[in-house]
ZAMARGU-4260 file (C-alpha; in steps of 0.2 Angstrom, whole numbers, plus 5000, padded with zeros to 4 digits):
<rodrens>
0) 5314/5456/5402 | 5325/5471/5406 | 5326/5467/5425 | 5331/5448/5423 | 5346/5455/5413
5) 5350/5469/5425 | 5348/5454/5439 | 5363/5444/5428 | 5370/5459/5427 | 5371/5464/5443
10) 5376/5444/5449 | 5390/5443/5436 | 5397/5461/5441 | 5396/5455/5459 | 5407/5438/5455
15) 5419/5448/5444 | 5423/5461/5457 | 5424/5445/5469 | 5437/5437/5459 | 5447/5451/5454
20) 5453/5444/5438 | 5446/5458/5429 | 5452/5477/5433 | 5436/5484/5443 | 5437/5498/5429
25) 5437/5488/5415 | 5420/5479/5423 | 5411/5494/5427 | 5414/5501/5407 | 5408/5484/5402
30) 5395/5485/5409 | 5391/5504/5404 | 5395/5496/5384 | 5380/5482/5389 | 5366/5492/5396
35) 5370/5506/5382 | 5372/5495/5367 | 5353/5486/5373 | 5347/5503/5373 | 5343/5504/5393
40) 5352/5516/5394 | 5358/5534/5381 | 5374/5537/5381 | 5371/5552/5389 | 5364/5545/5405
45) 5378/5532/5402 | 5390/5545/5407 | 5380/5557/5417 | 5390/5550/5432 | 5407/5557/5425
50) 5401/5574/5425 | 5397/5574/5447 | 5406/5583/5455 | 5413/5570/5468 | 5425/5564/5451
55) 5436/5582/5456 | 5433/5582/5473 | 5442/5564/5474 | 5453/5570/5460 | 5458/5583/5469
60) 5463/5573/5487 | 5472/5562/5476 | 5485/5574/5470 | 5484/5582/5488 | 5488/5568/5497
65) 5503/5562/5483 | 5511/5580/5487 | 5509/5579/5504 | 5517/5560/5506 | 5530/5567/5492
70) 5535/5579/5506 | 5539/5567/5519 | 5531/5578/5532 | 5518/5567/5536 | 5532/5552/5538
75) 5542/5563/5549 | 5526/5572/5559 | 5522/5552/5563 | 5536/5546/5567 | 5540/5561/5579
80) 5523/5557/5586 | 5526/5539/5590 | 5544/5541/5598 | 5537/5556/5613 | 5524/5542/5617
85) 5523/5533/5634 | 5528/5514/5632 | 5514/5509/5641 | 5502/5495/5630 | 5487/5504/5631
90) 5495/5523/5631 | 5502/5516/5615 | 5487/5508/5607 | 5478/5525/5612 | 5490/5536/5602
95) 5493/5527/5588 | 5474/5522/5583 | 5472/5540/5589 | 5483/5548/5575 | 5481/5535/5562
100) 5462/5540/5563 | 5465/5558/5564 | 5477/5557/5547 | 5463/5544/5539 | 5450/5558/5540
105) 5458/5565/5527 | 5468/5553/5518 | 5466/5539/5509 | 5467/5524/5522 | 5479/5514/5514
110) 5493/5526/5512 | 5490/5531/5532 | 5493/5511/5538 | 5508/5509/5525 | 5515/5528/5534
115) 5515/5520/5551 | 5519/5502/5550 | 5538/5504/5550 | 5537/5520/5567 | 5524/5507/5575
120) 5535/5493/5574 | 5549/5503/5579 | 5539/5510/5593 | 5533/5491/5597 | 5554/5485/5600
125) 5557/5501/5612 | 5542/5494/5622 | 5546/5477/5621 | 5531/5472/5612 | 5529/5462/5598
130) 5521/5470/5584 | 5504/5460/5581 | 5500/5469/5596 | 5499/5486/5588 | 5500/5483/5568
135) 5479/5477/5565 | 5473/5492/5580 | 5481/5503/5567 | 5476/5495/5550 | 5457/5498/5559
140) 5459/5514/5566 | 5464/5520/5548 | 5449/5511/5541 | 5438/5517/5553 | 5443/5537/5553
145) 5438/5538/5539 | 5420/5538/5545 | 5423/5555/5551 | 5421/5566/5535 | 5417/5565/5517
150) 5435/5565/5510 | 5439/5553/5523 | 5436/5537/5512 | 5432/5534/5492 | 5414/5525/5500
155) 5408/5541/5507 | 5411/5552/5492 | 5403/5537/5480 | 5386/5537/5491 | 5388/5556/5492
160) 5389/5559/5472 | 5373/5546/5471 | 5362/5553/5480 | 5367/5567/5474 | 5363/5563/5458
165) 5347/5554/5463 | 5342/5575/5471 | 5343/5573/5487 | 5356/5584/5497 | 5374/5578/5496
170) 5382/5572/5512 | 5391/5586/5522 | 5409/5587/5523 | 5407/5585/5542 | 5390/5578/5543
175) 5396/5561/5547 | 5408/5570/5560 | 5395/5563/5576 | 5392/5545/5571 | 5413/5544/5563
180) 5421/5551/5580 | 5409/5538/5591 | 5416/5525/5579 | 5434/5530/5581 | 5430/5530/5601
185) 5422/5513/5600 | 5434/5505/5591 | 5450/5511/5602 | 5441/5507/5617 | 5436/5489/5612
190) 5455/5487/5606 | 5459/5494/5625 | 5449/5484/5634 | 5442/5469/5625 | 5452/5467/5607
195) 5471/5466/5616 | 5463/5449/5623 | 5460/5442/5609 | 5476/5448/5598 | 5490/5437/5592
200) 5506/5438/5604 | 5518/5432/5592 | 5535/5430/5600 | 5555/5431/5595 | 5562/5439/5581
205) 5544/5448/5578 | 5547/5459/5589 | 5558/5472/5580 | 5559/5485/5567 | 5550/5478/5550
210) 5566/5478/5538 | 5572/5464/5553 | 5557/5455/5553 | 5554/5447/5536 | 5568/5436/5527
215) 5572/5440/5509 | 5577/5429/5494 | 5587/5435/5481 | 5597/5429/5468 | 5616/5437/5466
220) 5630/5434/5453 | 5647/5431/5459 | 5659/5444/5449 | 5676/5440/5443 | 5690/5444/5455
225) 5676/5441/5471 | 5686/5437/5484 | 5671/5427/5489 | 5679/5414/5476 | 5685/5397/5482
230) 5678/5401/5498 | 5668/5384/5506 | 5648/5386/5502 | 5646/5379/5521 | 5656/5392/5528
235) 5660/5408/5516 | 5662/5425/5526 | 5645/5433/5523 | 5637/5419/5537 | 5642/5432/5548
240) 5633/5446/5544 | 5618/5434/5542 | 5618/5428/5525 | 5611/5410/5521 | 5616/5403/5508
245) 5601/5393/5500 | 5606/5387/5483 | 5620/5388/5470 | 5619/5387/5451 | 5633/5384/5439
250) 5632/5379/5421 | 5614/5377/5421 | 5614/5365/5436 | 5608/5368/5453 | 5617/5362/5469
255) 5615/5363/5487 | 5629/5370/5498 | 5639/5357/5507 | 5660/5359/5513 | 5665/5352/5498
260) 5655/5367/5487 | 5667/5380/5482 | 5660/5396/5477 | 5666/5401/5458 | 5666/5416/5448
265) 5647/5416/5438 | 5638/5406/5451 | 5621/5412/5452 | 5619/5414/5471 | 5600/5412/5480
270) 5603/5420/5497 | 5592/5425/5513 | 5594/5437/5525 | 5584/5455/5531 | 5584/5470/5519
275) 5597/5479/5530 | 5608/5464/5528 | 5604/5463/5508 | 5605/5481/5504 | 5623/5478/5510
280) 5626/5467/5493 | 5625/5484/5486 | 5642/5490/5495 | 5651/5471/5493 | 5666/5469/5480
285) 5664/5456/5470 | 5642/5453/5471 | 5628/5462/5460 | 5611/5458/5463 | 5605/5447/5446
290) 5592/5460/5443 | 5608/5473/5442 | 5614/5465/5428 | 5599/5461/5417 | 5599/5471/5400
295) 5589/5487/5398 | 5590/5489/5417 | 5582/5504/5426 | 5586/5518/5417 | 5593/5533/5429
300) 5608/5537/5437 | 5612/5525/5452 | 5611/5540/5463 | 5594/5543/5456 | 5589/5527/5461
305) 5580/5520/5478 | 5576/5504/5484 | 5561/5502/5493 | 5549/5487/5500 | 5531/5486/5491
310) 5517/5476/5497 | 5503/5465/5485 | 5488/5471/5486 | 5471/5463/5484 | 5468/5471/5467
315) 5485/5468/5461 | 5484/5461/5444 | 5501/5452/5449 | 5493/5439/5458 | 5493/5423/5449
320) 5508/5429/5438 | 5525/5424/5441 | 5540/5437/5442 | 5544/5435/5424 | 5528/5436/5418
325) 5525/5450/5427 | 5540/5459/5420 | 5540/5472/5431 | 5556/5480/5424 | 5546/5483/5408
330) 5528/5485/5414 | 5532/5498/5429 | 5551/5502/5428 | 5555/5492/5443 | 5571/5483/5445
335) 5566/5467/5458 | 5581/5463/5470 | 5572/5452/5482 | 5554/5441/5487 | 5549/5439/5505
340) 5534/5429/5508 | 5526/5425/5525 | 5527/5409/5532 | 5539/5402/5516 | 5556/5401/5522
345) 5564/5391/5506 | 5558/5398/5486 | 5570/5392/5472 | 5572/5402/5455 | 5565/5419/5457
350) 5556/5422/5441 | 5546/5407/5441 | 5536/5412/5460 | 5518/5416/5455 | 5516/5431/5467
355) 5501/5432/5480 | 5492/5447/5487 | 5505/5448/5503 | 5520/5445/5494 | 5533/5459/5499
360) 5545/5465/5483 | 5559/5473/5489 | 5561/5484/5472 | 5574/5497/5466 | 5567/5508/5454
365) 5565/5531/5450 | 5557/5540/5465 | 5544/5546/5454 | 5542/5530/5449 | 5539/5524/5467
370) 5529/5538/5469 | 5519/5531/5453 | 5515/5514/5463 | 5507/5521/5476 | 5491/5523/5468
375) 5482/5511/5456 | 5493/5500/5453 | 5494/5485/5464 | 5507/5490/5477 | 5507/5497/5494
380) 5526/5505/5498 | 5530/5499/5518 | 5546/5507/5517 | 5559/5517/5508 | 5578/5516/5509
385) 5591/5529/5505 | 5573/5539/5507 | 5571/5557/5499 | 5576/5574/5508 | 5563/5582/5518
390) 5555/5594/5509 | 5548/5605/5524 | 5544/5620/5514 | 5535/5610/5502 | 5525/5601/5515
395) 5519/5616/5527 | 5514/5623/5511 | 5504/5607/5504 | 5495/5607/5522 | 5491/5624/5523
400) 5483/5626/5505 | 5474/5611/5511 | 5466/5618/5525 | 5460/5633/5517 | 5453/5622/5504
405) 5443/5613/5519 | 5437/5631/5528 | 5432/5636/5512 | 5423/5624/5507 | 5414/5621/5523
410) 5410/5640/5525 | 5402/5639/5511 | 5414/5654/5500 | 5415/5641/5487 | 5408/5624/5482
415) 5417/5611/5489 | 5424/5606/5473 | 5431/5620/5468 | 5440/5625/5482 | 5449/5608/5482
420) 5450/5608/5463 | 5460/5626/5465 | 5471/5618/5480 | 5476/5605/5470 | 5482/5614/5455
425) 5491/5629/5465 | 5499/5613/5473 | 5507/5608/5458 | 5508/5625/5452 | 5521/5627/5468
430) 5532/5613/5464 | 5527/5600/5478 | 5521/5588/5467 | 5527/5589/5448 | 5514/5591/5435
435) 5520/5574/5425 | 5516/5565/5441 | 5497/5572/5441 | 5490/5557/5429 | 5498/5544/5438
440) 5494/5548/5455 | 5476/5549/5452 | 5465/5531/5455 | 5457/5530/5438 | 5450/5515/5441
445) 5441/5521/5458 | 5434/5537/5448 | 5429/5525/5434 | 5420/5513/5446 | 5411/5526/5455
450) 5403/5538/5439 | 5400/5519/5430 | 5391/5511/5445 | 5380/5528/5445 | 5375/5525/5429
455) 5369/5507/5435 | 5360/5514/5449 | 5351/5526/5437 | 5348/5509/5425 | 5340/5498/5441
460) 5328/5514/5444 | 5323/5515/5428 | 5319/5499/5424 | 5310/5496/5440 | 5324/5483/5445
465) 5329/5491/5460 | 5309/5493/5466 | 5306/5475/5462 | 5321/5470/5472 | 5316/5482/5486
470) 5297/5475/5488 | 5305/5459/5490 | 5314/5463/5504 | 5303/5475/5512 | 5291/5459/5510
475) 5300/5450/5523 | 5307/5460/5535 | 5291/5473/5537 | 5284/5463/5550 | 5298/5467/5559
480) 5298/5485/5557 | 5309/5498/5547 | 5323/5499/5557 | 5323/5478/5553 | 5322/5483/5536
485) 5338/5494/5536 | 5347/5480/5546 | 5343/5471/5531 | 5353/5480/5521 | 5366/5482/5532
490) 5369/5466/5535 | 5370/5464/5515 | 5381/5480/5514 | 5394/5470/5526 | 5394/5456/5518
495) 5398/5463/5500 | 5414/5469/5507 | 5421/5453/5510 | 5423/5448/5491 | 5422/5465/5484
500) 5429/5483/5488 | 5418/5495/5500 | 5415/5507/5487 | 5408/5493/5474 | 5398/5485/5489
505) 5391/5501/5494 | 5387/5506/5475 | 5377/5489/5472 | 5364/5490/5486 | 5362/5509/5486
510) 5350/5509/5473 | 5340/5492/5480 | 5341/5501/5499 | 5335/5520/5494 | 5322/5511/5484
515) 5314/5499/5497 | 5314/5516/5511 | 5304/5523/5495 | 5293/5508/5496 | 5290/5510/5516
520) 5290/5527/5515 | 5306/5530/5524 | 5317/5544/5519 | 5330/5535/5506 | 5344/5548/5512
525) 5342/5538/5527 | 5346/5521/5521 | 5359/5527/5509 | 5370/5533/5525 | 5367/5518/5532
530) 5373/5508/5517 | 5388/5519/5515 | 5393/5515/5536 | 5391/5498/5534 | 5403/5498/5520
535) 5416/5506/5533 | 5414/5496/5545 | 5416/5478/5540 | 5432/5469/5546 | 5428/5452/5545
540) 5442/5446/5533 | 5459/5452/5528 | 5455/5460/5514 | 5455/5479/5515 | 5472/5483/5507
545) 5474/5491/5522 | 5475/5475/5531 | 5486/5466/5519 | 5499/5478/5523 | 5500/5473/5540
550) 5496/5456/5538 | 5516/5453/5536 | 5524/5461/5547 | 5512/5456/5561 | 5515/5439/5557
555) 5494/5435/5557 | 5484/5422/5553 | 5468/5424/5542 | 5459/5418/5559 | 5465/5431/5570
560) 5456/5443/5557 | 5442/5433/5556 | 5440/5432/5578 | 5446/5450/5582 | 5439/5459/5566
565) 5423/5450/5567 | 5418/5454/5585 | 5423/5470/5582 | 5411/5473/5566 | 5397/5463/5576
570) 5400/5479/5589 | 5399/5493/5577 | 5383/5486/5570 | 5374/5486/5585 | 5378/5503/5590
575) 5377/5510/5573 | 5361/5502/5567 | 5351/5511/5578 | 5361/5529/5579 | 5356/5529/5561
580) 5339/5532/5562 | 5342/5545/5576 | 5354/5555/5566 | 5346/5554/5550 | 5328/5555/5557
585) 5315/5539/5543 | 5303/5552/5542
</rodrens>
């Protein structure tokens, strides 16, 4: 009886990651509520999860890496990077996946592809290249670097903290160095040699810096005394700074422009042009951005205040709301100035859009504010204008404390933990990231998912769930050997990823995969690395955040994901499949 309710357990956690509708937080402590209500669990083993250490080692990288993108070191150390690079195609795939990896080792994936989208586009124009041919090399190589350590990606430190848990010894900050640096290699080379074949060459305006690549609609107001006023809709003087004119209402009707059109003070304006061009609104007599003049705008000085472009993510609750529903103004302090969606050249009132993951806002709002977006809450930040000043100082000092943490704690002075626990809180000690920032840039939900889906593994062991499902599948693969077996799982681990995060897929079969190497006498350690690369290496569809990011300015289709991404995974597999074993000896 237990394990038929585990299994709908399991099967409805499984759809409701899928969908996304529900916060993957909220799931997990649902189902914490469910198997502790029906007794299966004691609170105590309900939340055993919490208390692992790998909730303050991630912790801890999250308020790290915060201080050190608040710093805009890593911005300007890219950026320097990319521009002393040979133009060449391949010297410039090679570089970039190069350092994009190197950064992903030890930092959050998705904040390293949205740090170099704008230098590698801007790279991409000086080499006359358009920028699909470097934008989805980067968004893997940033996936894939973070094979290379346990800090590298939220997947490894979830797995890590199981097994754990389960008493076997935890992964190795740089145990998974051998296996992540032959994945990195593999993955640039197949991008050099195989993957530049089969990428999208997409011509004309693409090829430039991303603020000229995507077209913006936003909506302004024409002031009184503008001398925009009696000017022709057809022809009115910001056509030549590349303003397009899309709509015009007045008095609560709607009208298209036409010769005859005059613009009058109060028309509500919907205009297109590129965020340079917009941004220009800002500096015109006479026009103020609707948004501007909305009451209880943004509070701050207008100094204080910078306008940047943000990026839907997968796991946006935004999606499926439209702008006024979402109310961004009051749900995150963010003033919307513009939409720009791929592939949509014409969108009508602003506030009734229902947003998509993709959707690109280009949103004036605090820096700390911005700052606040970056982690668990939907967004990815592409690009900043009227950015902060380089805080040097601060940055060299972040790195350094960083480092030390990493020595230490590979030495062995101090626990892991601890030594990035201590680095983190002299961090904001210092300054570099202030302390009322500290809640916000922490993924709750990720540390919520992780101790939770610990506690499920603990349930499907207990129950004998995990074993049932295990002789199941040790049933029909054992003909075909172990290293079958663990292809099995591999395969299932891959699969997962498509409609649900890495860390969730991972967390799901662990239990089912340690298990069935129990049943077979395998070493379960085993089978849990190889769950947790197979979770890091899946690039079938679009929907790492990652590859949203870059799905917009590259101008890709979800095919070319699909054809380069797929190839590409079907590769790793094979060499990784049966490294695993070798590395991490079955028996």
């Amino acid at each position: 009886m237990e394990t038929a309710f585990l299994l709908v357990l399991l099967v409805a956690a499984v759809a409701l990651f899928a969908t996304e509708k529900i916060s993957v937080d909220v799931i997990t402590l649902l189902l914490l509520a469910a198997l502790t209500v029906t007794g299966i669990l004691t609170p105590k083993e309900a939340f055993a999860g919490f208390s692992n250490d790998i909730i303050i080692i991630l912790g801890a990288i999250f308020v790290i890496g915060a201080a050190l993108q608040r710093s805009g070191l890593l911005e300007a150390g890219a950026a320097a990077l990319l521009k002393f690079s040979s133009s060449g195609p391949k010297k410039l795939t090679l570089l970039l996946m190069s350092v994009a990896a190197s950064f992903s080792a030890f930092m959050n994936n998705t904040t390293v592809t949205a740090l170099f989208v704008s230098p590698a586009a801007g790279l991409a124009q000086s080499a006359g290249l358009s920028p699909s041919r470097l934008l989805m090399p980067l968004a893997f190589a940033s996936i894939l670097g973070g094979t290379c350590t346990l800090i590298g990606t939220s997947t490894n430190v979830a797995v890590s903290g199981y097994i754990e848990n389960a008493g076997m010894e935890p992964v190795g900050l740089f145990e998974l160095a051998p296996i992540g640096l032959l994945i990195v290699a593999i993955g640039i080379l197949y991008f050099l040699f195989f993957g530049e074949k089969l990428l999208p060459n997409v011509k004309g305006d693409i090829a430039l810096k991303p603020e000229t690549i995507r077209d913006y609609h936003s909506e302004v107001v024409v002031m009184p005394k503008s001398p925009l006023i009696g000017q022709s809709s057809f022809e009115w003087d910001l056509n030549l700074i590349g303003f397009r004119l899309v709509r015009i209402e007045r008095d609560g009707q709607e009208m298209l422009p036409a010769p005859e059109l005059f613009i009058a003070e109060g028309d509500l304006l919907l205009v297109q042009g590129k965020v340079t061009d917009l941004l220009r609104i800002k500096k015109i007599e006479g026009l103020e951005f609707k948004a501007s003049l909305e009451p209880d705008e943004v509070g701050g000085r207008h100094g204080d205040l910078l306008v940047a472009e943000t990026v839907i993510l997968p796991d946006s609750d935004l999606a499926g709301l439209t702008l006024r529903e979402a109310d961004l103004r009051r749900t995150h302090d963010l003033m919307v100035l513009a939409i720009s969606r791929h592939g949509q050249s014409r969108l009508h009132d602003m506030g009734s859009v229902v947003l998509r993951t993709g959707d690109v806002l280009l949103v004036q709002a605090k820096a700390e504010k911005l700052a606040a977006i970056r982690r668990g809450s939907g967004f990815a930040v592409l690009d900043e204008y009227e950015p902060p000043t380089l805080r040097l100082r601060q940055g060299i000092f972040t790195a350094g404390v960083f480092l030390a943490a990493i020595i230490a704690g590979t030495v062995g002075w101090v626990p892991l933990s601890i030594a990035l626990l201590s680095a983190a809180v002299l961090i904001v000690l210092a300054g570099a990231l202030p302390g009322d920032q500290v809640r916000e840039v922490i993924d709750w939900r990720m540390l919520i998912l992780i101790g939770g889906m610990t506690a499920f593994g603990t349930a499907m062991e207990k129950t004998g769930t995990a074993a049932w499902l295990a002789e199941w599948i040790v049933y029909a693969l054992k003909p075909m050997g172990e290293l079958a077996i663990l292809g099995g799982f591999f395969v299932l681990t891959i699969l997962l990823t498509q409609p649900m995060s890495n860390a969730a897929a991972a967390l799901v079969v662990l239990p089912v995969a340690m298990s069935a190497a129990a049943e077979i006498g395998a070493d379960p350690r085993t089978f849990a690395i190889g769950v947790m690369l197979a979770a890091s290496i899946s690039f079938i569809a679009p929907l790492e955040p990652s590859c949203v990011i870059v799905y917009g300015p590259g101008r890709y289709r979800f095919m070319d994901f699909v054809r380069v991404g797929g190839l590409l995974t079907f590769v790793l597999m094979l060499v990784v499949l049966p490294l695993v074993p070798l590395l991490w000896p079955l028996h």
